[in-house]
N, CA, C and O atoms as a Tripos MOL2 file, in Angstrom:
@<TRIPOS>MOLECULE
protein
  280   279    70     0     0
PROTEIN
NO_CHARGES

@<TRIPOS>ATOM
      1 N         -21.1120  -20.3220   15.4540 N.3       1 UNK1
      2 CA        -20.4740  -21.5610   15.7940 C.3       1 UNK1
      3 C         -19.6130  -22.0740   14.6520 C.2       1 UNK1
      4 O         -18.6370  -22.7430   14.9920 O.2       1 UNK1
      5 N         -19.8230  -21.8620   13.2860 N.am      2 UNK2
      6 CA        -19.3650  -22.2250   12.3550 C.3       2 UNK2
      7 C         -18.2070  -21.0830   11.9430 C.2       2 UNK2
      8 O         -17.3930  -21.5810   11.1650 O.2       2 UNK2
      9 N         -18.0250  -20.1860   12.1480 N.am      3 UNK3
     10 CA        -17.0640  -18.7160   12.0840 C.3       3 UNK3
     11 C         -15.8440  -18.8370   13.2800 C.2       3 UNK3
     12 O         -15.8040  -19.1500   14.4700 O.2       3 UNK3
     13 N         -14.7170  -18.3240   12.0580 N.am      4 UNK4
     14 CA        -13.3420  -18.4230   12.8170 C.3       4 UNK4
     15 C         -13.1860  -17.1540   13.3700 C.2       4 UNK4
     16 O         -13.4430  -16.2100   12.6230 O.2       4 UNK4
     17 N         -12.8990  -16.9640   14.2720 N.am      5 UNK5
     18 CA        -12.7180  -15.5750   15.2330 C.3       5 UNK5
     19 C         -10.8030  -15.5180   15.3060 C.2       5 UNK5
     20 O          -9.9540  -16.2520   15.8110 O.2       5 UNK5
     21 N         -10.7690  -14.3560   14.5850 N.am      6 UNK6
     22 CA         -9.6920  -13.2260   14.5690 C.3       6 UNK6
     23 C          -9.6180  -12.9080   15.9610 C.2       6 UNK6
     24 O         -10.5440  -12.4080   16.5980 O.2       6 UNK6
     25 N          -7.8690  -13.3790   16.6730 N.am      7 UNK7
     26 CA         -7.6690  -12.9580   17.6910 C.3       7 UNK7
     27 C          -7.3190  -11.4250   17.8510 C.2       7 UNK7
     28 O          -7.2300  -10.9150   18.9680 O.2       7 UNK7
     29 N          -7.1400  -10.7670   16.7680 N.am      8 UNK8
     30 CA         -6.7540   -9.4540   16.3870 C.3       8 UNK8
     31 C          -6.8060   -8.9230   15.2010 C.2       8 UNK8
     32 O          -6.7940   -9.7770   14.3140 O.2       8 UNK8
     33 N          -6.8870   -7.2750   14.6460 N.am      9 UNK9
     34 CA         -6.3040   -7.2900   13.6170 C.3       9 UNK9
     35 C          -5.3070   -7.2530   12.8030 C.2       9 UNK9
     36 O          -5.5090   -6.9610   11.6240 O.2       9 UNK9
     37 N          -4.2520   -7.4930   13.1910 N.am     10 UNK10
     38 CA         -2.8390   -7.5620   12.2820 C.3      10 UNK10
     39 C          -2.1390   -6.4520   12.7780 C.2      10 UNK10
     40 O          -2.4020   -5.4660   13.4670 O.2      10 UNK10
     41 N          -1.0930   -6.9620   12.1680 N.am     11 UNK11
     42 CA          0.0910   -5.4940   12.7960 C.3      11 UNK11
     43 C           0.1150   -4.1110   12.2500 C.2      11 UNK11
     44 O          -0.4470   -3.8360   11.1900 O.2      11 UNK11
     45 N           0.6760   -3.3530   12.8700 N.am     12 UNK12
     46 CA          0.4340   -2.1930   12.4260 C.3      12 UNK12
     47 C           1.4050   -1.9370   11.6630 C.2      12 UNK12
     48 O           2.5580   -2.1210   12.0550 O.2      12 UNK12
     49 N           1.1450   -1.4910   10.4970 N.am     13 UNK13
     50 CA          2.2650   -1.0320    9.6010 C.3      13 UNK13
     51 C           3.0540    0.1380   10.0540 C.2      13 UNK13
     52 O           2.2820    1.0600   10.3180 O.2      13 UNK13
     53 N           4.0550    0.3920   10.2090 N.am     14 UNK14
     54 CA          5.1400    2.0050    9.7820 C.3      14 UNK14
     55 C           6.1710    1.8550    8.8790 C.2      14 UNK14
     56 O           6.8060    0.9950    8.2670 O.2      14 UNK14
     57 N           6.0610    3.2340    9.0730 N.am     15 UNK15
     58 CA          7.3360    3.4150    7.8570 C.3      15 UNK15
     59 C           8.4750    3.8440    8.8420 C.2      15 UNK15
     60 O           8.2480    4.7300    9.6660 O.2      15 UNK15
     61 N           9.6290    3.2650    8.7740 N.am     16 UNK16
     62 CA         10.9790    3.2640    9.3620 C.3      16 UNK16
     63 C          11.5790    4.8300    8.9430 C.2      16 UNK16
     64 O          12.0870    5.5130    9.8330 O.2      16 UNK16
     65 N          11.4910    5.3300    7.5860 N.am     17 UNK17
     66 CA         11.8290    6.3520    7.2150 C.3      17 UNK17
     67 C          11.4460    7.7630    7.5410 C.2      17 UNK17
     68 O          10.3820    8.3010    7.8450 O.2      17 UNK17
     69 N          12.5860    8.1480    7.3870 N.am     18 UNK18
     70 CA         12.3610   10.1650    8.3530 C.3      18 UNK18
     71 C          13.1160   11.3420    6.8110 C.2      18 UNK18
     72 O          14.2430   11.5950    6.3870 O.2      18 UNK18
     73 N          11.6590   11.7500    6.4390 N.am     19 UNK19
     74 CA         10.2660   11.5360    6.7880 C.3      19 UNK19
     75 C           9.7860   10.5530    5.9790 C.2      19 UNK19
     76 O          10.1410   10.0460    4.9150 O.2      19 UNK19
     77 N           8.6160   10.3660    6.9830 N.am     20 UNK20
     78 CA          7.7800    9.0340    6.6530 C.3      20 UNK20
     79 C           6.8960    8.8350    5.0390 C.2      20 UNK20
     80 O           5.9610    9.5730    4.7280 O.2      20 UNK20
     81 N           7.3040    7.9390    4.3330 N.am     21 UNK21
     82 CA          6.4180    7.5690    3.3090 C.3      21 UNK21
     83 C           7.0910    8.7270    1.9680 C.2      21 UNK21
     84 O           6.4380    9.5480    1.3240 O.2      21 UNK21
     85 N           8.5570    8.4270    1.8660 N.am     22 UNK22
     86 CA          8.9990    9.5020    0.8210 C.3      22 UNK22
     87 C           8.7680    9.0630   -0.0830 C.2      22 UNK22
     88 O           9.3800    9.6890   -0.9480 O.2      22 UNK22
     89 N           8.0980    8.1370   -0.5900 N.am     23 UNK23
     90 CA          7.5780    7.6280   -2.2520 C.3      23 UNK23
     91 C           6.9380    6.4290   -1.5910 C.2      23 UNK23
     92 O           7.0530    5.9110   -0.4800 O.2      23 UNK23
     93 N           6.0420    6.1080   -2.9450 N.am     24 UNK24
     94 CA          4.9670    4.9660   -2.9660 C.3      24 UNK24
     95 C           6.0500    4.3820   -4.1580 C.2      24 UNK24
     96 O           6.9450    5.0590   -4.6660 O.2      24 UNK24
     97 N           5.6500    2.5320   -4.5680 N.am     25 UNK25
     98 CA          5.7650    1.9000   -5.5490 C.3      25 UNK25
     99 C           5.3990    0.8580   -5.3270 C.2      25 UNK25
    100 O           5.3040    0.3690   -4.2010 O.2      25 UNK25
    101 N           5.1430    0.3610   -6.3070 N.am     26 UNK26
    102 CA          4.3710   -0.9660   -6.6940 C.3      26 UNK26
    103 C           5.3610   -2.0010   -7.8400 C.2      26 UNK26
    104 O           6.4340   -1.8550   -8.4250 O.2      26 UNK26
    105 N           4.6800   -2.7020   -7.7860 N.am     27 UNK27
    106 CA          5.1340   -4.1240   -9.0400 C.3      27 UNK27
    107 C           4.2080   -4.2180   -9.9160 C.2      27 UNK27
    108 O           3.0490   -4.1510   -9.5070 O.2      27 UNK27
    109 N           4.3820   -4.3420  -10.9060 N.am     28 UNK28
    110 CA          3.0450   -4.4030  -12.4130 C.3      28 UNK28
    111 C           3.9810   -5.6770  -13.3400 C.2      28 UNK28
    112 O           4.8570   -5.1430  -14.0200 O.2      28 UNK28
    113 N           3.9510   -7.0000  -13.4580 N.am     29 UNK29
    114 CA          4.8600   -7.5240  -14.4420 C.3      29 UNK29
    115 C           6.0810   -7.1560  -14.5280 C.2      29 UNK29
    116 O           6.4280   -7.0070  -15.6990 O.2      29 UNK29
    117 N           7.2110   -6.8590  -13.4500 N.am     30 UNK30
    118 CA          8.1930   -6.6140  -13.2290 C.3      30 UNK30
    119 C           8.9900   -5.5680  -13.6740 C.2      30 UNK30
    120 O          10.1660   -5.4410  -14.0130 O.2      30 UNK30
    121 N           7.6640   -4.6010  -13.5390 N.am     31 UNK31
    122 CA          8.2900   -3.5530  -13.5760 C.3      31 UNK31
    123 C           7.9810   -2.5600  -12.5480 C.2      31 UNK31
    124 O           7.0060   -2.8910  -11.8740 O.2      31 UNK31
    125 N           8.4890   -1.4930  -12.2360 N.am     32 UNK32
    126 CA          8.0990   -0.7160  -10.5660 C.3      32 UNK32
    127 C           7.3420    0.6660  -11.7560 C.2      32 UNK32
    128 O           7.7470    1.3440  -12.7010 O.2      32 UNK32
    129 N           5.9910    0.4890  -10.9290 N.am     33 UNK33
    130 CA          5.1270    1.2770  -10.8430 C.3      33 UNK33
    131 C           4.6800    2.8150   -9.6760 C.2      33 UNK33
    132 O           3.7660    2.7050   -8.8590 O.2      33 UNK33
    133 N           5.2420    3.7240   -9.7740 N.am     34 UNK34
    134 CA          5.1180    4.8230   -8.4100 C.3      34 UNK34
    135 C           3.5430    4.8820   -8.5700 C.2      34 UNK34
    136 O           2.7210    4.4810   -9.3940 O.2      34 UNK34
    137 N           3.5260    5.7590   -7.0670 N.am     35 UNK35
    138 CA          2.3940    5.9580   -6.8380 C.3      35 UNK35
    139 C           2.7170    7.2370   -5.8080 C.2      35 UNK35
    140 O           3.7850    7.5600   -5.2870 O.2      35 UNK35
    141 N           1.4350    7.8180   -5.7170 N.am     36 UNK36
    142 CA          0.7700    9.0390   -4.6080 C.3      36 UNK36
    143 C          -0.1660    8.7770   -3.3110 C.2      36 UNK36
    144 O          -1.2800    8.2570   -3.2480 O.2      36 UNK36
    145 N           0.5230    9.2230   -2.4700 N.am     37 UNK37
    146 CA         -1.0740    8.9840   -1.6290 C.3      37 UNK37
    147 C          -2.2670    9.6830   -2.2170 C.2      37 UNK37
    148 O          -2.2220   10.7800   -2.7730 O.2      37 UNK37
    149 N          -3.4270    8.8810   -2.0280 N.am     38 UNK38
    150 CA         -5.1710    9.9350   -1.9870 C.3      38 UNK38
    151 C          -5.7080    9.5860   -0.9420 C.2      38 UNK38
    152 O          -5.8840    8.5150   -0.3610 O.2      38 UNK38
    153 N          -6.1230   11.3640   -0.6480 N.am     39 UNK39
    154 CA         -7.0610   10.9780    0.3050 C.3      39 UNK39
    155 C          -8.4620   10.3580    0.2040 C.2      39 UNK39
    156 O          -9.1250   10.0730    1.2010 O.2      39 UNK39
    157 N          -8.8870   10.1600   -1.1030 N.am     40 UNK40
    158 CA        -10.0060   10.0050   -1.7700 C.3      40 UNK40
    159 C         -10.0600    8.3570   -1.4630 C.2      40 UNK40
    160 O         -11.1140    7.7550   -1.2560 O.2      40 UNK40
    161 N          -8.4860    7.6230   -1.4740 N.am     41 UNK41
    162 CA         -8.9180    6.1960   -1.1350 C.3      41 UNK41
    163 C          -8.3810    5.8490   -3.2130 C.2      41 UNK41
    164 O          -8.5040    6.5660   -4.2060 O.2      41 UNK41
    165 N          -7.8010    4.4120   -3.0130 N.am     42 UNK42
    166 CA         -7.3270    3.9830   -3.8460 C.3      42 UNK42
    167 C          -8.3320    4.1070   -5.1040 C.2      42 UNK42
    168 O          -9.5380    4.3370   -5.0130 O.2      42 UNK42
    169 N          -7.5510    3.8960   -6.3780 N.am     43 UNK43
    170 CA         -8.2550    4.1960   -7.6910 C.3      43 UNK43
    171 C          -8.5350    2.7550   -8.3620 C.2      43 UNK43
    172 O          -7.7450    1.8400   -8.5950 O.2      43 UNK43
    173 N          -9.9850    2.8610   -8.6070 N.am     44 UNK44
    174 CA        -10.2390    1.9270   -9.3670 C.3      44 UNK44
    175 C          -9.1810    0.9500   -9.7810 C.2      44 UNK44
    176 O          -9.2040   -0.2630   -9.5770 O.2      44 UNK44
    177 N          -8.4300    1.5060  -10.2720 N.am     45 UNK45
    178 CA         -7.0160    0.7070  -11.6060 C.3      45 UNK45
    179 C          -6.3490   -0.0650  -10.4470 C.2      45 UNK45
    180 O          -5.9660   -1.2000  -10.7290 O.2      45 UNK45
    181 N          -6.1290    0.4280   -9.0390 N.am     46 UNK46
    182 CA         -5.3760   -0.1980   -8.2720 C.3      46 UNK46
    183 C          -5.9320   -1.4570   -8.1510 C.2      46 UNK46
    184 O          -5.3770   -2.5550   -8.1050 O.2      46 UNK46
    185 N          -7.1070   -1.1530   -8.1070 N.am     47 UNK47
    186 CA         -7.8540   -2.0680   -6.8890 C.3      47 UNK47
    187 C          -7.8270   -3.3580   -8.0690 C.2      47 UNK47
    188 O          -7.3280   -4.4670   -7.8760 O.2      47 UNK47
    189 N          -8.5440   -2.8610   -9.4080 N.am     48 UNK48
    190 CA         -8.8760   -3.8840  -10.7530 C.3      48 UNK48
    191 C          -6.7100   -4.8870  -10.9140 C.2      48 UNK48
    192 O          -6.5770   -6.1000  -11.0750 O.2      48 UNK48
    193 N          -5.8100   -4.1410  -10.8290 N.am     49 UNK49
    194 CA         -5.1740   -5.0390  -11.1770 C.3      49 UNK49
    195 C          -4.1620   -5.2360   -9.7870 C.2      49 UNK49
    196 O          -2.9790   -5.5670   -9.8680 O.2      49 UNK49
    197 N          -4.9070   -4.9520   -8.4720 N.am     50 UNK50
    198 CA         -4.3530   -5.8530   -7.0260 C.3      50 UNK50
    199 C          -3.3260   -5.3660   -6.6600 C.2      50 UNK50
    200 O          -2.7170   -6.1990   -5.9890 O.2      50 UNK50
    201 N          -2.3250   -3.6330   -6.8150 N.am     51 UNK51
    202 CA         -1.6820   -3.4050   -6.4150 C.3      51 UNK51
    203 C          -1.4120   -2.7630   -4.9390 C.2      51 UNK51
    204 O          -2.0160   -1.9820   -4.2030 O.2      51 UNK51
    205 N           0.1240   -3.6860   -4.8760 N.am     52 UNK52
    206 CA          0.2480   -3.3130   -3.0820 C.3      52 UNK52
    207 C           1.0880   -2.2040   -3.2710 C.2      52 UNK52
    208 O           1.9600   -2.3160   -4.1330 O.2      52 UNK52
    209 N           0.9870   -0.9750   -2.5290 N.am     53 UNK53
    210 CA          2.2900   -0.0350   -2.6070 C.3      53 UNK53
    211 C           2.8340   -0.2270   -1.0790 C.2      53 UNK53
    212 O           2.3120   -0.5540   -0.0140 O.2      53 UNK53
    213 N           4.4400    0.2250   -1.6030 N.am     54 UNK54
    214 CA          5.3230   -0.1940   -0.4780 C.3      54 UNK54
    215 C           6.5100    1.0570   -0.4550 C.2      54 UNK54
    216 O           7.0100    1.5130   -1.4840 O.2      54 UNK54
    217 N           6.7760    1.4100    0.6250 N.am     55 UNK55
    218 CA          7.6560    2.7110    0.6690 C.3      55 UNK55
    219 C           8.5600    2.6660   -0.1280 C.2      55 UNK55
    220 O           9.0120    1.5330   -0.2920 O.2      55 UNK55
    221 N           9.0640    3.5400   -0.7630 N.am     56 UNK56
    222 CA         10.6470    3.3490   -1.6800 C.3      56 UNK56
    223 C          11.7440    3.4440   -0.7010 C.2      56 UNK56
    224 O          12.7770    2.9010   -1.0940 O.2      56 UNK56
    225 N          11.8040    3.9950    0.4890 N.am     57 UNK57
    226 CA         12.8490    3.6260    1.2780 C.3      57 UNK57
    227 C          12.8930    2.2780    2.3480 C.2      57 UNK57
    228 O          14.0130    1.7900    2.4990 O.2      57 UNK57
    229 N          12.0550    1.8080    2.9040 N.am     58 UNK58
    230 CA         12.4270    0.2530    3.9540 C.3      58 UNK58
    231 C          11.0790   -0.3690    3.1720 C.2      58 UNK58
    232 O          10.7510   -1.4970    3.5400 O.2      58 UNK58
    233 N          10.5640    0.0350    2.5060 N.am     59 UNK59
    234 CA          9.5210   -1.4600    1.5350 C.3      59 UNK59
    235 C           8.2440   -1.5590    2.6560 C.2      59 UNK59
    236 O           7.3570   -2.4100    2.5760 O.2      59 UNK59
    237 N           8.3240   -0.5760    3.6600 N.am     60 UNK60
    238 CA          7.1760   -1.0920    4.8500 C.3      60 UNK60
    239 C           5.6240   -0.9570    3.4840 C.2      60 UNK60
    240 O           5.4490   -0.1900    2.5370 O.2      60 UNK60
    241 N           4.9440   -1.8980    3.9430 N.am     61 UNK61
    242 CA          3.3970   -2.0450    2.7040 C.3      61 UNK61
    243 C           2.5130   -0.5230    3.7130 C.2      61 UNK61
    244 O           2.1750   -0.3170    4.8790 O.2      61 UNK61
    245 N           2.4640    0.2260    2.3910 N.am     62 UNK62
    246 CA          1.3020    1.3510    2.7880 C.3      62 UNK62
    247 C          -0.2930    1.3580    3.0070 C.2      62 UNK62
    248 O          -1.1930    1.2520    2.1740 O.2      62 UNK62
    249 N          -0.3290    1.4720    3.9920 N.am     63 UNK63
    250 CA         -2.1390    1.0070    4.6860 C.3      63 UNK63
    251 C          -3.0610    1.7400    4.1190 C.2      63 UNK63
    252 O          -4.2280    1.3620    4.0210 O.2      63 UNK63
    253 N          -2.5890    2.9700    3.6490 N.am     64 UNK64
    254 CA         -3.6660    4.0760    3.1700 C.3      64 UNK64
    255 C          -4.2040    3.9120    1.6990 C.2      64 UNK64
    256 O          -3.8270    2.9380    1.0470 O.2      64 UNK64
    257 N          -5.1240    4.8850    1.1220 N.am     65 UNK65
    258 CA         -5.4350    4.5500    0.0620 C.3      65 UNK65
    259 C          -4.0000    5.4920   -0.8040 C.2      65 UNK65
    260 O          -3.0900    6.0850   -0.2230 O.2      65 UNK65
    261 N          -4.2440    5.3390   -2.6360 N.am     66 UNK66
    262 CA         -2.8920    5.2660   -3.4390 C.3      66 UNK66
    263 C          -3.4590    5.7650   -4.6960 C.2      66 UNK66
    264 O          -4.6810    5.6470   -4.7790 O.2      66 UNK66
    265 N          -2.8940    6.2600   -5.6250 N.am     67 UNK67
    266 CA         -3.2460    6.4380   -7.0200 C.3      67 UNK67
    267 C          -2.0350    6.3720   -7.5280 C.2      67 UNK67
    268 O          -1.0370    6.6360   -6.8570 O.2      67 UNK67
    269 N          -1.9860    5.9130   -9.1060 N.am     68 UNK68
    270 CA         -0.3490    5.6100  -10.1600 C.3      68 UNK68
    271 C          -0.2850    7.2060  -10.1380 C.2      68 UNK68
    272 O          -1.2940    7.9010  -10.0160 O.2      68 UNK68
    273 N           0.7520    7.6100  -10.2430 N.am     69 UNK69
    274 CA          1.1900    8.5860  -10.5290 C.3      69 UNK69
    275 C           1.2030    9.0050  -11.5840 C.2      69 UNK69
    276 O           1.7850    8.2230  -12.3360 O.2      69 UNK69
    277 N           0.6970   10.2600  -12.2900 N.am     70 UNK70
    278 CA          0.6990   10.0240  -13.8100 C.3      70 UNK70
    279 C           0.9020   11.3790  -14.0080 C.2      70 UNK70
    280 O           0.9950   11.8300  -15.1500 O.2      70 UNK70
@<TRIPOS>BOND
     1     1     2 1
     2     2     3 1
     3     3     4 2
     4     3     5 am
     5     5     6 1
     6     6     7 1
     7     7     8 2
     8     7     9 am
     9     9    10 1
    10    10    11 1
    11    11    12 2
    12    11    13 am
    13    13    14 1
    14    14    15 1
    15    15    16 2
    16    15    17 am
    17    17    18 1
    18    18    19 1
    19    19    20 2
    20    19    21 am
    21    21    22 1
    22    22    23 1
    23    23    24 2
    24    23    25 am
    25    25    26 1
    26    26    27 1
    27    27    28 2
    28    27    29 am
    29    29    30 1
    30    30    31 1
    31    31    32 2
    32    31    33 am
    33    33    34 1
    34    34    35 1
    35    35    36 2
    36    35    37 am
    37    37    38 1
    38    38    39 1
    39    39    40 2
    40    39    41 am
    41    41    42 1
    42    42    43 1
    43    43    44 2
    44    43    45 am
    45    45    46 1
    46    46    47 1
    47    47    48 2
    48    47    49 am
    49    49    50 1
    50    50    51 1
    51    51    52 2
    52    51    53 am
    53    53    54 1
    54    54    55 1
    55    55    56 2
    56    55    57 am
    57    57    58 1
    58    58    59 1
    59    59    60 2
    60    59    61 am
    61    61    62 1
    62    62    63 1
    63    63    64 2
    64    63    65 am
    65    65    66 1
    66    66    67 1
    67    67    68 2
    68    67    69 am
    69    69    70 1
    70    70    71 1
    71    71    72 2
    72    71    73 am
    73    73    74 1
    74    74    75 1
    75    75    76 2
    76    75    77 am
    77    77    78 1
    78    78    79 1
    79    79    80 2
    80    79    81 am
    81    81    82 1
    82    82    83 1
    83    83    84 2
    84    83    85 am
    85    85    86 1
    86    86    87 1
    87    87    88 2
    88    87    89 am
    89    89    90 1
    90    90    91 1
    91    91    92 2
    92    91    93 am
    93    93    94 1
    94    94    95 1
    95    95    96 2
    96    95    97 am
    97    97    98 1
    98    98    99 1
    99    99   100 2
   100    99   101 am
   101   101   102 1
   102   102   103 1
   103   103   104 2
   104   103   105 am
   105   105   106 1
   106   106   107 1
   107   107   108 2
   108   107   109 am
   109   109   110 1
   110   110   111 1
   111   111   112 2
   112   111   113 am
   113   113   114 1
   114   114   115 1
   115   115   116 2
   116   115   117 am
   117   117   118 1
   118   118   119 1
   119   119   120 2
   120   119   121 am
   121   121   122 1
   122   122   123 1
   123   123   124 2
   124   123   125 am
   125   125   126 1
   126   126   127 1
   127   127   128 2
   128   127   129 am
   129   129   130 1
   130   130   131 1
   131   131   132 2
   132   131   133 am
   133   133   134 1
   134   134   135 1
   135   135   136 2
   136   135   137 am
   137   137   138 1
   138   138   139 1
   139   139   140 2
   140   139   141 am
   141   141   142 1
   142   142   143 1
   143   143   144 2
   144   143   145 am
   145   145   146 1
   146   146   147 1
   147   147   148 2
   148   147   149 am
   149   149   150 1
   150   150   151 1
   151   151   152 2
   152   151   153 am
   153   153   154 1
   154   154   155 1
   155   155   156 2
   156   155   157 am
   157   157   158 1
   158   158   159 1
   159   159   160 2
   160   159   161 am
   161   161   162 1
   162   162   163 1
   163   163   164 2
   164   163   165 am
   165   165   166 1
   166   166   167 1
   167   167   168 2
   168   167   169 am
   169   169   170 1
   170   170   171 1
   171   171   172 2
   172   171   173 am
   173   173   174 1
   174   174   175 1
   175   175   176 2
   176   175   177 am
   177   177   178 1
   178   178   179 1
   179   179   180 2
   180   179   181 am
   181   181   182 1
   182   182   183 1
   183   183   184 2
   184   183   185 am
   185   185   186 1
   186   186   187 1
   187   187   188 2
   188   187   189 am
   189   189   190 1
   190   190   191 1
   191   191   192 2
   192   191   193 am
   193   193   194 1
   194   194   195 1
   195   195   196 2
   196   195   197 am
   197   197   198 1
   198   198   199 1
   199   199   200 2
   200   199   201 am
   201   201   202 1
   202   202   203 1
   203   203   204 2
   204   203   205 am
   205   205   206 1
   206   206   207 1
   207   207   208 2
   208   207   209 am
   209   209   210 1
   210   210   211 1
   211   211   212 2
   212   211   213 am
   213   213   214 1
   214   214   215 1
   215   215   216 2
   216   215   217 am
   217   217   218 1
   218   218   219 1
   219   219   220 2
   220   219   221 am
   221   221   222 1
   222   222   223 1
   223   223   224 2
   224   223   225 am
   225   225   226 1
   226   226   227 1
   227   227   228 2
   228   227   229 am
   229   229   230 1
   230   230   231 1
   231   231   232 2
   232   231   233 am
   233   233   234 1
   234   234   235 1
   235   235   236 2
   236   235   237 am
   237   237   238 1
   238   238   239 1
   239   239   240 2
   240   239   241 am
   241   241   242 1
   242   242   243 1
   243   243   244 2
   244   243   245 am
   245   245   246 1
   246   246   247 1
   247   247   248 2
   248   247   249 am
   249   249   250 1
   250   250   251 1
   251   251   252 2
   252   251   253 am
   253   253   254 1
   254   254   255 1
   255   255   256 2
   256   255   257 am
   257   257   258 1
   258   258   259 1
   259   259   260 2
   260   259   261 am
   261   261   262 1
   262   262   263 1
   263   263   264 2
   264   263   265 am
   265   265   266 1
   266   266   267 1
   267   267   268 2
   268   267   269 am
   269   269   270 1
   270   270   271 1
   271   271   272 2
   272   271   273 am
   273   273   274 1
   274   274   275 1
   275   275   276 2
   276   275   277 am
   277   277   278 1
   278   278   279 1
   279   279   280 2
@<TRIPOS>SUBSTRUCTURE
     1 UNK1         2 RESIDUE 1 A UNK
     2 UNK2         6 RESIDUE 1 A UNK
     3 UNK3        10 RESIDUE 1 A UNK
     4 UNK4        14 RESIDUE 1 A UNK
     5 UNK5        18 RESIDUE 1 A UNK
     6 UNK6        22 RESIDUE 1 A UNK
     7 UNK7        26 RESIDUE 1 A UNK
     8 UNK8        30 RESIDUE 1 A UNK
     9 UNK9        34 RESIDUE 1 A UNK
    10 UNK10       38 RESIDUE 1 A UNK
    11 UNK11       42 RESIDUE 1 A UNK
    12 UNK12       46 RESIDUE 1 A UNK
    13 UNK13       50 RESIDUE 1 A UNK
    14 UNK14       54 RESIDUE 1 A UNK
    15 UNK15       58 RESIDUE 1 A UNK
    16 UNK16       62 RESIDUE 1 A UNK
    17 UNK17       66 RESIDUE 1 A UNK
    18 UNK18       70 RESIDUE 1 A UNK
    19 UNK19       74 RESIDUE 1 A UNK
    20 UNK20       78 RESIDUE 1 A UNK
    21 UNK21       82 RESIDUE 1 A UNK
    22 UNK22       86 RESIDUE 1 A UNK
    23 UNK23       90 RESIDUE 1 A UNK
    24 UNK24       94 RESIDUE 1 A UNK
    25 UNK25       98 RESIDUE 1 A UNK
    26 UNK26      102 RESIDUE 1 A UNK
    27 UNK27      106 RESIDUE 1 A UNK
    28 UNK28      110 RESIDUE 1 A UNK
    29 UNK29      114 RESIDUE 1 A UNK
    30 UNK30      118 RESIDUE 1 A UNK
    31 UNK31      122 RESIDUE 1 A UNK
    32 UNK32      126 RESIDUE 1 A UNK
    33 UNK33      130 RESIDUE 1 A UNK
    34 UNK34      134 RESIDUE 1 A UNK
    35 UNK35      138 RESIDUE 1 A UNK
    36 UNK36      142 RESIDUE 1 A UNK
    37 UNK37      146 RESIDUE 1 A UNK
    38 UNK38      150 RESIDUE 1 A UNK
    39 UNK39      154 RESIDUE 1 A UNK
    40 UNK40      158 RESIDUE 1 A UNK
    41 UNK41      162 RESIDUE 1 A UNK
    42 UNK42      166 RESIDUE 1 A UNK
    43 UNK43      170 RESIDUE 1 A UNK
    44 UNK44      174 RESIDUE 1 A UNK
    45 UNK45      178 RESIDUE 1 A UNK
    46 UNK46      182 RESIDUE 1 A UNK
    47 UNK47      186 RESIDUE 1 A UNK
    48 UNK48      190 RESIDUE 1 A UNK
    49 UNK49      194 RESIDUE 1 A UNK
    50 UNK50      198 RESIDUE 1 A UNK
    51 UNK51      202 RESIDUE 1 A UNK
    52 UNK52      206 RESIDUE 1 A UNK
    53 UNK53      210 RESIDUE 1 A UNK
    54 UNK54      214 RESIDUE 1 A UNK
    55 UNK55      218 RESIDUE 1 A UNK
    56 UNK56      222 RESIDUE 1 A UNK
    57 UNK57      226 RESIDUE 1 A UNK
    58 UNK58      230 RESIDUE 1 A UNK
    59 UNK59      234 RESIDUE 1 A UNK
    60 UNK60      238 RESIDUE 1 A UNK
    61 UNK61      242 RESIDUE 1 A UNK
    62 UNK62      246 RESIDUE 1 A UNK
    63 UNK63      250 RESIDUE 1 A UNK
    64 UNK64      254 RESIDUE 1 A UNK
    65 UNK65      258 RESIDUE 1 A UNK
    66 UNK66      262 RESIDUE 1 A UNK
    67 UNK67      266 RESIDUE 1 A UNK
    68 UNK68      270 RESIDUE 1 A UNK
    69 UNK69      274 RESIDUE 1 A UNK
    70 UNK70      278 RESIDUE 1 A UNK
């Protein structure tokens, strides 16, 4: 009775680009940070300093997990 009920869960992300998801990047203090997909699911470091990755071609935000590229 006290709980707000989610009429859904949110939209579905895609990537506009062919092919799909040709680079990851991020923002770190204004500077662009790349990234990789994992299948393992995002890395610690992402998660500790809150990064969103977003396609390098239409910026669509990537749903999957990510690691910095190194």
């Amino acid at each position: 009775m006290f709980f707000r009920w989610r009429s859904g869960r949110g939209a579905v992300t895609t990537c506009a680009c062919e092919p799909e998801w040709p680079g990851l990047r991020a923002s770190l203090d204004g500077h662009e940070v790349v990234g990789v997909p994992s299948p393992e699911g995002s890395s610690p470091m992402v998660h500790m300093l809150g990064l969103v990755a977003r396609c390098s071609g239409c910026g669509a935000h990537y749903p999957h997990g990510w690691v910095v590229a190194g």
